[in-house]
C-alpha positions, 0 to 999 in steps of 0.5 A: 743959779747954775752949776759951775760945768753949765755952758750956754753953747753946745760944743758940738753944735755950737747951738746955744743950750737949753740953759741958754733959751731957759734964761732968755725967757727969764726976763718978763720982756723976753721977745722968745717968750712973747712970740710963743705966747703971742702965737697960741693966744692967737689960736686960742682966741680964734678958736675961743670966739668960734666954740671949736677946742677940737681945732685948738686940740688938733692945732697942739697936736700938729705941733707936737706930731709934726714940727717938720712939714714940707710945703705942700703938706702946709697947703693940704693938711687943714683941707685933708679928710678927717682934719679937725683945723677948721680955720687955723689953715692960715696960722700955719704959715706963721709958726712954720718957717723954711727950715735953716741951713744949719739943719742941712745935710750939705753932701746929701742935700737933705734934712734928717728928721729924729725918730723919737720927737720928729724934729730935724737933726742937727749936723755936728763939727765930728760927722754926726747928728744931734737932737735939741731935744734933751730927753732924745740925745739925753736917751743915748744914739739919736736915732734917724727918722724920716729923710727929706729931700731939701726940695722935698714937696715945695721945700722944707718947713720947720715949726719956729723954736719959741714953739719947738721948745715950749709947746712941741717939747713938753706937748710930747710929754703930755701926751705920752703921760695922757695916753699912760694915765688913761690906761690906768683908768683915769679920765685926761683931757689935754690942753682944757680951756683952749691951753690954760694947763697940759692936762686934767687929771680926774680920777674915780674917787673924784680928785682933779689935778691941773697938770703941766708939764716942764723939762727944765735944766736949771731948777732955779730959773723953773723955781722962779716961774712957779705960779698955779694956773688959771682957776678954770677950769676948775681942779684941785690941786696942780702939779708941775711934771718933770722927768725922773731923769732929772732928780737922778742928774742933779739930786738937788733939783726939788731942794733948788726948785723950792728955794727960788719959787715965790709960790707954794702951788704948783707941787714939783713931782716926776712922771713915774711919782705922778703915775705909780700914785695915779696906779694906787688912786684907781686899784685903791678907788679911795680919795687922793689925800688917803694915798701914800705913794711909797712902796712896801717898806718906803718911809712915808714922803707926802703924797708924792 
C-alpha cells in the first residue's frame, strides 16, 4: 500500500509523518479521527439548533486562519466587533490547547509561526525550522512568519492536531480554490450544511458540484475512504480535490486510488483539472457534460 521509501517518522524531526496519522485514522475506531469528528459535530449541532451557518462559517475559518492564538485572543476574539461566533466562544478552549514544548525555540523562548499556513514550526536536530504541513516544506524554504513570545498574551495556544490535519489543512485549500473559482465566475459557498463537504460549486449553466478537498500521501489508504457525501445539500455530481503536485511525485496515484476505492463517487481530480474545466464552463456558458478539459491538441480524457 506504500512505497518501499515511505517512513512513518520525519528524520529531521523525529515527528511522526503524515502517512503516519493517514493510517491511524484508517482504522473505523480510530481515537485521532473521533475526536476531529466529534469536535465539529459539536459545532455543527450548536450551530444547526441555533439556525446560525454564519457562525459555523466563522468557526471553519478561524481554524483554517489561525491555528495559533495567544490566550488573550482566545478570551477576546467571539466578543470582538465584526466576529460572527456567536456562542461558539466556549469551544474555543476545547480545540485550542497550550502549544508543546517541542515547537519551542528554547534559546530564544519563543514559538515561530509559518508564513504560509500560520501554523507553529517546528525546530529540527540540524538548527532549522520544519512545517508539518506538506504542501509548505514541500514549496521549497519554510518561510518564517510571526513570532510569539512563549508568555506572549497569557501564553500560547495551538489548535489540537486531529483538527490542524483534517479541517485546518484541507480548509486552506478550500479556500483558496473558492476565492480562484469565484473569480472565474462560478457561485462557491463553503462548508454548506454546516460542514457536510468543502465546498458547492455552481456554475452558470446550471451544474453543481460537491467538492472536498483531500492532500493525502498515500493513494491507497485515500482510495479506501472513497464515499460521496451526504445528499444535501443537493449537487450533481462530486469531486475529491488533490493538489497536481501529487500526480507529478507518484504518476500512479488516480491508478492506485482507483484500485482500492469501494465506490464509483467520488471522482479524483487536481485543483489545476478543477479550474481550467471551471475557466471553460463559464466562457463556454454551456452544460458541464459538453466540456472537454483537454487543451488544443490534447487527446480527449473525460471531462477531467
Amino acid at each position: 500500500m506504500v512505497p518501499p521509501e515511505a517512513r512513518l517518522l520525519d528524520e529531521v524531526t523525529r515527528q511522526p509523518t503524515q502517512l503516519c496519522y493517514e493510517w491511524a485514522v484508517d482504522a473505523e475506531d480510530s481515537a485521532a479521527r473521533y475526536s476531529g469528528q466529534h469536535h465539529m459535530s459539536v459545532v455543527a449541532q450548536r450551530c444547526r439548533e441555533e439556525k446560525y451557518p454564519e457562525a459555523y462559517r466563522a468557526f471553519r475559518l478561524l481554524l483554517v486562519r489561525r491555528p495559533v492564538l495567544t490566550h488573550r485572543e482566545l478570551a477576546t476574539l467571539p466578543a470582538a466587533a465584526g466576529s460572527d461566533l456567536g456562542s461558539l466562544g466556549d469551544l474555543l478552549y476545547d480545540v485550542y490547547q497550550p502549544a508543546p514544548a517541542g515547537h519551542l525555540d528554547r534559546e530564544r523562548r519563543s514559538y515561530v509561526s509559518c508564513k504560509r499556513c500560520h501554523g507553529l514550526l517546528h525546530p529540527t536536530t540540524g538548527g532549522g525550522l520544519w512545517c508539518e504541513q506538506r504542501q509548505c516544506h514541500e514549496a521549497g524554504t519554510v518561510r518564517r512568519g510571526r513570532e510569539y513570545r512563549a508568555d506572549e498574551g497569557g501564553g500560547v495556544q495551538l489548535l489540537i492536531r486531529p483538527l490542524r490535519r483534517w479541517v485546518s489543512a484541507p480548509g486552506l485549500m478550500e479556500k483558496r480554490l473558492a476565492d480562484q473559482l469565484t473569480d472565474i465566475g462560478a457561485e462557491v459557498e463553503l462548508w454548506p450544511g454546516f460542514g457536510a463537504y468543502g465546498m458547492r460549486v455552481r456554475f452558470p449553466s446550471g451544474p453543481t458540484l460537491a467538492v472536498d478537498c483531500k492532500d493525502w500521501t498515500s493513494p491507497a489508504l485515500l482510495g479506501r475512504r472513497a464515499a460521496p457525501p451526504p445528499p444535501d445539500p443537493p449537487y450533481d455530481r462530486c469531486l475529491w480535490v488533490i493538489p497536481a503536485g501529487r500526480l507529478r511525485d507518484h504518476p500512479d496515484f488516480r491508478a492506485v486510488f482507483e484500485r482500492y476505492r469501494p465506490s464509483a463517487s467520488p471522482e479524483l481530480v487536481t485543483d489545476r483539472e478543477l479550474l481550467r474545466t471551471a475557466r471553460r464552463l463559464v466562457a463556454a456558458g454551456r452544460p458541464y457534460e459538453d466540456i472537454n478539459p483537454a487543451a488544443p491538441g490534447e487527446a480527449p480524457e473525460g471531462l477531467f
